[in-house]
C-alpha positions, 0 to 999 in steps of 0.5 A, a space after each residue: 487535537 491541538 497538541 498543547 491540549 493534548 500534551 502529546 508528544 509532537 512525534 504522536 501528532 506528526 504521525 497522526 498528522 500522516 495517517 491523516 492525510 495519507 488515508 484523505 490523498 488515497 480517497 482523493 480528497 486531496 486531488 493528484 497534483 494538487 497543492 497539499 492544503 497545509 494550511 487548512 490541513 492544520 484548522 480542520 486538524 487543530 495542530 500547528 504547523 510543526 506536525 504538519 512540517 515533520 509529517 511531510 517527509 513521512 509522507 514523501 518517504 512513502 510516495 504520496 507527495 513530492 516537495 518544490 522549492 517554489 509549490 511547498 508540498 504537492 500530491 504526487 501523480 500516477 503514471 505508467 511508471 510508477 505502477 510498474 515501478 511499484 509491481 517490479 518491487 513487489 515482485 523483488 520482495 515479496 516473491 523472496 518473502 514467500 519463500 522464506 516464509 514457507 521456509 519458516 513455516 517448514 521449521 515450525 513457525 505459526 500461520 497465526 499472523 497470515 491467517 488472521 490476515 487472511 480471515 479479516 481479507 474475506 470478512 471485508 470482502 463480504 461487507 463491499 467496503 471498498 477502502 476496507 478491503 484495499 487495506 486488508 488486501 495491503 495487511 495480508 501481504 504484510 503478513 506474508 512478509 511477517 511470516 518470512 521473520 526478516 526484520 529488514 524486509 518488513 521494514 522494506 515492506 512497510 516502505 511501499 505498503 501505503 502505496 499499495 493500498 493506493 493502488 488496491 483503492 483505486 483498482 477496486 473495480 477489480 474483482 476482490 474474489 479473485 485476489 481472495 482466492 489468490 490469497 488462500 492459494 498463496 497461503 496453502 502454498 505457504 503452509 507446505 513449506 515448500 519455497 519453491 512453490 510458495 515463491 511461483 504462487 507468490 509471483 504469479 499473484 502479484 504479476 496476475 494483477 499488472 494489466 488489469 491494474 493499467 485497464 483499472 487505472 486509465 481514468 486516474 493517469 494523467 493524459 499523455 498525448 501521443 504517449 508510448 500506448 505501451 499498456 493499451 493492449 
């Protein structure tokens, strides 16, 4: 993949770069907290290091590394917060993306987008992959988003869209019938083009998932002796 082999653009490598080791850190190949491996990062990839310079921001744009002066590029960790952080901005955006959506849809849009989403959801879940379905999880809440046809709240989106398939992949002891079941009740409720149900249905989804995602989560936080217990009910 050297890029003067390629004689591709170094922002293709950089992106590539980033897809990369975003789908390694999610698979926990590269370890919360850990050194990211630069280094072996580029051999194992065959770029130099501009890529995989420009490629870090991406990705600590996105949430998967923190940058220190004296560590260079580090896996960021889970906590409590973050989670939580991550479910309130959902609830933000994707709440209000429903309702526009169902309001698109009332003056005539296409389902065509959701409903290839939402095929491609139940076709992964049948085939028990679980990194497949975390990702067809994240796309048919993009497509949601999609549908509501506002260009900066896709774009929003897209800013937290890796996190979430994090999320999804970590908590796939979840069990995945009961968000697929939730993804056609949010559709239906998308396809009547009433907003204010579209938008109940949406929050209920997503807030549905908040505990059972701590409970999914407790061996991938870190441990915080005498911590606030705060989600231990």
């Amino acid at each position: 993949m050297a890029d003067s082999t390629l004689g591709a653009p170094t922002q293709s490598l950089s992106r590539l770069v980033y897809e990369t080791v975003r789908e390694r850190i999610i698979l926990g190949r590269y370890a919360q907290g850990s050194r990211l491996p630069e280094k072996r990062i580029g051999e194992e990839l065959a770029v130099s290091r501009v890529p995989l310079r420009e490629a870090v921001p991406l990705l600590e744009r996105d949430g998967f590394v923190r940058t220190t002066p004296r560590r260079g590029a580090v896996v960021a960790t889970w906590s409590e917060k973050t989670i939580d952080d991550l479910f309130d901005v959902r609830l933000c955006l994707e709440v209000g993306a429903a309702r526009h959506a169902a309001r698109q849809v009332s003056l005539g849009a296409s389902l065509d987008r959701l409903d290839a989403a939402l095929g491609e959801a139940h076709h992964v879940v049948e085939e028990r992959d679980t990194y497949a379905i975390a990702r067809a999880s994240t796309a048919y809440h993009e497509a949601v988003v999609e549908t509501a046809a506002n260009e900066l709240m896709l774009k929003m989106m897209r800013t937290i869209s890796g996190r979430m398939t994090w999320l999804f992949y970590l908590t796939s002891g979840l069990p995945p019938e009961d968000a697929d079941r939730d993804h056609v009740e949010l559709r239906d409720a998308i396809a009547s083009g009433n907003e204010r149900v579209a938008e109940s249905v949406a929050y209920a989804h997503i807030e549905r998932d908040r505990l059972p995602s701590f409970a999914a989560m407790r061996d991938h936080l870190p441990s915080q002796p005498g911590g606030t217990g705060t989600h231990d009910g």
